[in-house]
N, C-alpha and C positions, 0 to 999 in steps of 0.2 A: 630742561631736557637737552641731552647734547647730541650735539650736529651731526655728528658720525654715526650714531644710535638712529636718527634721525634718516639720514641720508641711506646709510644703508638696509635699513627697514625698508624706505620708498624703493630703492631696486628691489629689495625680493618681492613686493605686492606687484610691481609694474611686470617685473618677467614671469610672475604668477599669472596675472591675468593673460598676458600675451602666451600662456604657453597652451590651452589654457587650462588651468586648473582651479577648484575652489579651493576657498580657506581649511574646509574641512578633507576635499581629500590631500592636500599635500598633508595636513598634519597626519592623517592617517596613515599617508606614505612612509613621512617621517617618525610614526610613532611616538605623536606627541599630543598634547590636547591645541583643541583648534583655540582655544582662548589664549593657550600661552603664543600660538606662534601669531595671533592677531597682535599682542602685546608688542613681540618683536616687530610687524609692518608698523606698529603705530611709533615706535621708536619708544616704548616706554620699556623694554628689557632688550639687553644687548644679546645675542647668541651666541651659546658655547660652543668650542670647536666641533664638538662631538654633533650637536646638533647641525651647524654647516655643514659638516660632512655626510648627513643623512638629508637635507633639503636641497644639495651641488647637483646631484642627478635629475633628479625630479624637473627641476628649474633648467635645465641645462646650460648648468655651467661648468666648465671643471672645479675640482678642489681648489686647487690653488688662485682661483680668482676669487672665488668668496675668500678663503685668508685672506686673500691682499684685500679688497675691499674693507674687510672686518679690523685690517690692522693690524693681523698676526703674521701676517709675512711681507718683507718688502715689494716694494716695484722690482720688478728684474732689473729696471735700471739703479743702480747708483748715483746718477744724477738727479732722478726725480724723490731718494730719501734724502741727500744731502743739498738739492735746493730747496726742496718743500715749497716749489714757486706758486703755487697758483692761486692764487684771489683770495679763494674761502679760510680765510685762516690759517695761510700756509700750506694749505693740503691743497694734492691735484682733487678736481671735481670727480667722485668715484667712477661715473658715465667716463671721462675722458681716460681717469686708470684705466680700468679694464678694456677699454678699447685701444689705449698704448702699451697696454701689458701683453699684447697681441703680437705686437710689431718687433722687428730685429732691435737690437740694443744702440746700435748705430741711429738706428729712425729715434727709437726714443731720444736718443741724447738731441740728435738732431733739434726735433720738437719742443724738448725742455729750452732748449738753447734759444730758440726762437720765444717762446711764452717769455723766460726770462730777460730776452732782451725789451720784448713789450710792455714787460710789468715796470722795467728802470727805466722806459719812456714815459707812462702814465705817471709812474715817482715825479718823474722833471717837470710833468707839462701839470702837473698838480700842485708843487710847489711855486711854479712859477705864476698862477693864477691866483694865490694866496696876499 
């Protein structure tokens, strides 16, 4: 099962339930069957754009943060698609995107800058304990 599939299934059940809604009626909202979009919280089917774009309201997020989440559209920053710094396999943690896909582009870089400096300390202080 892959991570992103994974990861972003768990935000849409988490801001489901926090919003809150069941499984059955967002799918209703969305006009989908509640089995498929269980599929997608459990990370076992990824979601088509067509479908984020009918579950962004409901859940209250904008569009553009489920794409970026989902991978169809970058960070606003250019620092966070050309470091891909952070822990999980290169990718920012999605919770941290979308809460830095928030902020001016300056803050993001800011931020990236700083994770990135953290991540080449833990490099150093990991090789050196080898």
């Amino acid at each position: 099962m892959n991570d992103s599939r994974t990861n972003l299934g768990r935000i849409i059940k988490q801001q489901r339930v926090m919003v809150p809604l069941t499984l059955k009626e967002l799918a209703t909202m969305a006009s989908m069957s509640s089995s498929h979009l269980g599929r997608i919280e459990r990370g076992e089917r990824f979601p088509s754009a067509r479908i984020l774009r009918k579950i962004a309201k409901p859940l209250g997020f904008e569009e553009d943060e489920l794409f970026t989440l989902a991978g169809y559209l970058s960070p606003h920053s250019p620092a966070i698609a050309e470091e891909g710094p952070v822990y999980s396999g290169g990718q920012l943690d999605p919770y941290v995107a979308r809460v830095l896909g928030q902020e001016p582009v300056d803050v993001q870089r800011a931020v990236i800058g700083i994770l990135t400096i953290l991540k080449s300390i833990a490099k150093g202080i990991a090789r050196e304990s080898q």
